[in-house]
N, C-alpha and C positions, 0 to 999 in steps of 0.2 A: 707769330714770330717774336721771339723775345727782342728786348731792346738791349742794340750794342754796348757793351761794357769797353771803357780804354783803361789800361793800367799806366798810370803817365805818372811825369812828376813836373813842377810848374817848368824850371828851367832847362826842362830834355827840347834839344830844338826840334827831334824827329816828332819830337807829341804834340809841339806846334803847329809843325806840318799837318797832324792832322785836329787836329783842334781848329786850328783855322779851316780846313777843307769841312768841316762839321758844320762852321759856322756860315760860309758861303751854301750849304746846303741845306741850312736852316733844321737842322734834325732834334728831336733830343735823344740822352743818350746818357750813361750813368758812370761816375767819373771817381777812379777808385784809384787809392794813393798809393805807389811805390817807391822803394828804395833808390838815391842814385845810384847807388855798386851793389852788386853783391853782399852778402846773402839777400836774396829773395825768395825766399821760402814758396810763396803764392802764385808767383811765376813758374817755381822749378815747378811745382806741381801739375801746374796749366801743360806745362809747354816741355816737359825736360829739362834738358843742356841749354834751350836756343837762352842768350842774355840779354838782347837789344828791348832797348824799349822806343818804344812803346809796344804792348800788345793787347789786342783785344779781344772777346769773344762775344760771341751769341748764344748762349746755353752751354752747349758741351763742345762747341764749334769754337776752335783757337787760332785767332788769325798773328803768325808772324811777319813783320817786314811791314811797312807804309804802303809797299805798291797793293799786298794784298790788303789790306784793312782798307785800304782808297777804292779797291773794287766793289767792297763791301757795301762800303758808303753810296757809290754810285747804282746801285743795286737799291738801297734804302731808299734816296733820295731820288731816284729816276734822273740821273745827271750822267749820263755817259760818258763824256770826255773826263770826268773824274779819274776814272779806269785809264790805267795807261795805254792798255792794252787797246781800246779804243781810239786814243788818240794818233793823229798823221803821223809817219815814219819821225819829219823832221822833227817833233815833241819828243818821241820817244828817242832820237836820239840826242836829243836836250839833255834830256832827264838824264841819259847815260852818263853823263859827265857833269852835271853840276849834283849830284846825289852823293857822288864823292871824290872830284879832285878838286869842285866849286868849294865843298862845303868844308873841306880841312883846308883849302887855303884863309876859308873866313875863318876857322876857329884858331889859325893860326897867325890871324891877321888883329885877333879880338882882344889883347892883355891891354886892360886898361884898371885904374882904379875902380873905377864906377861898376865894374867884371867883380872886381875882387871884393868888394863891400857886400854887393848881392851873394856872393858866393859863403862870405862869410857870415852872412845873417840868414842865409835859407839852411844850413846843418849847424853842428857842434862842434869843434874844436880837433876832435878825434877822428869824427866823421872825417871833416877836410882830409885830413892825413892819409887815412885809407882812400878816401876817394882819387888822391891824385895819385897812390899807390898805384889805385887799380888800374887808371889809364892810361901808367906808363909802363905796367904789367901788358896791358891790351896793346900799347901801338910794336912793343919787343916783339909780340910774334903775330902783327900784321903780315898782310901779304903785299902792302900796299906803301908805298916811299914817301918818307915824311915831305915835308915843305921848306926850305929857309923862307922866316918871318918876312925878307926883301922879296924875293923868290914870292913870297906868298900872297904880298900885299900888291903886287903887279900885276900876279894875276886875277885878284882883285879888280883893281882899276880894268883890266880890260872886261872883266865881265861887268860890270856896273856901266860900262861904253856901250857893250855890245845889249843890254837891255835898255838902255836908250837909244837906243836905236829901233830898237823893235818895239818900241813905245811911240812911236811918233805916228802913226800907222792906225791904231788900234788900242782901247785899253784895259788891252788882255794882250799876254805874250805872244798867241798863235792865231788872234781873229778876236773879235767881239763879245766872245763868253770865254768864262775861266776855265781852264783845262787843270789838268794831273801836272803839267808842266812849268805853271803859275806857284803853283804851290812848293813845288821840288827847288824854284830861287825863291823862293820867300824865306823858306824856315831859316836857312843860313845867313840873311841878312839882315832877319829878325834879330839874333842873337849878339848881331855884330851892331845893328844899330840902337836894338830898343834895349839890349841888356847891355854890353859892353860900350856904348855911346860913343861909338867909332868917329872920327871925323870923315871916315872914309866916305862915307853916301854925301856927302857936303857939293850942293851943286847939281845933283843930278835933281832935277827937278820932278823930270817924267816917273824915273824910279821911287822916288819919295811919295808922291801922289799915287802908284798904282799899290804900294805896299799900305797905306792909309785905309784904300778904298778895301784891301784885304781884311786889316786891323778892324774896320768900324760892322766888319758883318758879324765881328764877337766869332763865340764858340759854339753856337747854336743854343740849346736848352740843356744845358749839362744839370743831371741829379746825384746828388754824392750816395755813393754807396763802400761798406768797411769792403776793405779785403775778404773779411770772412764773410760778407755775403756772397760774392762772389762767387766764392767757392760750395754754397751751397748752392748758388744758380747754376755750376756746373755738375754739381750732386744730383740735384732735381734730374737733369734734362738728359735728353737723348742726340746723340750727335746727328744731325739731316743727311737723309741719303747724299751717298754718292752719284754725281750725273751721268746716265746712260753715256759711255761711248769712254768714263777713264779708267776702266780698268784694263786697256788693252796694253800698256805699258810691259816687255819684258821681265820686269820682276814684280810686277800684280802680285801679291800676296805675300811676299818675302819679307824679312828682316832685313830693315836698312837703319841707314845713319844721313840724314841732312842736318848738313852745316854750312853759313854763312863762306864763301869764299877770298872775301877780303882782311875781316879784322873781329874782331870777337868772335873767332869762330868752333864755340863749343857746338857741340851735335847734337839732336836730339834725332833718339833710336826708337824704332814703329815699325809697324807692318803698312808697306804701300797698299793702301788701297783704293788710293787713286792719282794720275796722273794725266797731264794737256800738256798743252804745248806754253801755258803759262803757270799752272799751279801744278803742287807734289800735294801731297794728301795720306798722312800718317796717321793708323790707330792706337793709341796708345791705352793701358789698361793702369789705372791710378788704383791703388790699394783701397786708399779713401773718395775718390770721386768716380770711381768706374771708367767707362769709357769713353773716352776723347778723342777728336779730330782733331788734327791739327795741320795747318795749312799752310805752307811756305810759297814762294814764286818759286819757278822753274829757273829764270837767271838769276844769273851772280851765287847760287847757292851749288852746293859738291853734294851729289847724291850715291850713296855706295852701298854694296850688297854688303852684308855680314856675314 
């Protein structure tokens, strides 16, 4: 099996998320640099329309969305509760809500100098411009309601409560080892403490401590690879069967469109060729790379016939 490729870029907190899950699972794995906005050439190629990053593959194999590329890993790593889908109801319904009204309260909780200095010394000048272009092009035609910064910062404070609390117990959110759920409050208060130097974590002691212990397992053994290999690793390879039992899905074989339900949600168009009750699974035919799978989660994504 070829080793997981992630297209990340240092300050995406989704690629934290799993950078840090990489690192708790000790894996290596080859760590290839993308654009913060748009154009991404390398991506559209991979994956179509989908825009989120992070994404990863395995040869010809394109995983979109954290929950699947966390399956992935859990899968590499022999670490199950990685996988959401593995984890106790009450995780998964964790994750349901700090993966997005946790994590745009922290991004709207994060304007700080210490934000803006980083920000302005990881692109160029122009860059920034279109960059904040582009994500206030993205939140216009969200499906999802913005935050007031009060509004945001409170709820804040109560989630930074309610994870001290569930730290007193255990230290891990749901039991004695890290779950898919560890990781889904991490990445957002990565960004809000270790990049924008929030005051907010101030005093929580528990939470400071469990996010450290996150911090100090690193990203496991990341190998840098260009873009264009990448795409030659997706040249090379052949996409891995599909698993007995998902082509039973009503439009098995059809022309579809998955797309993201909440917020960047451009599509990308395939033939189902397979679907569960947690993953969709599209073929898509690249001019230059041949054929590709590509993988999204069954929720939070809009699946349509054409």
């Amino acid at each position: 099996m070829s080793t997981l490729i992630l297209h990340n870029y240092p300050m995406s907190p989704f690629s934290e998320k799993t950078r840090a899950m990489l690192g708790v699972a000790d894996l290596s794995w080859r760590s290839a640099p993308t654009r913060e906005m748009p154009p991404r050439p390398v991506l559209a190629a991979l994956a179509g329309g989908y825009r989120k990053v992070p994404l990863a593959q395995i040869g010809a194999d394109i995983f979109c969305d954290t929950r699947i590329i966390a399956a992935e890993i859990a899968a590499l790593s022999g670490r199950p509760l990685l996988d959401l889908a593995q984890c106790p109801q009450a995780a998964r319904d964790f994750v349901r809500e700090v993966d997005l009204q946790v994590f745009l309260a922290c991004l709207m909780s994060s304007g700080s100098l210490a934000l803006a200095r980083r920000f302005w010394s990881s692109m160029p000048v122009a860059d920034m411009a279109r960059f904040l272009a582009d994500r206030v092009a993205v939140g216009r035609r969200a499906r999802v309601r913005g935050v007031e910064p009060l509004a945001a910062k409170a709820r804040v404070r109560s989630h930074l409560a309610d994870l001290e609390a569930r730290l007193t117990q255990h230290d891990w959110l749901f039991g004695d080892q890290p779950c898919h759920a560890d990781f889904s409050a991490y990445h957002s208060l990565w960004f809000l403490r270790d990049l924008a130097e929030s005051p907010l974590l101030r005093g929580h002691d528990r939470v400071n401590a469990w996010m450290d212990r996150i911090r100090a397992a690193g990203h496991g053994r990341p190998e840098a690879i260009t873009p264009a290999q990448a795409l030659e690793v997706a040249r090379e390879a052949l996409p891995r069967a599909v698993p007995a039992g998902m082509q039973d899905d009503p439009l098995s074989g059809r022309e579809v469109s998955v797309a993201p339900a909440d917020y960047a949600r451009e599509a990308t168009t395939g033939r189902l060729v397979g679907a569960s009750a947690q993953r969709l699974i599209l073929a898509r035919e690249d001019a230059a790379l041949g054929l590709l799978h590509v993988h999204f989660p069954r929720e939070g994504y809009v699946l349509r016939a054409l």
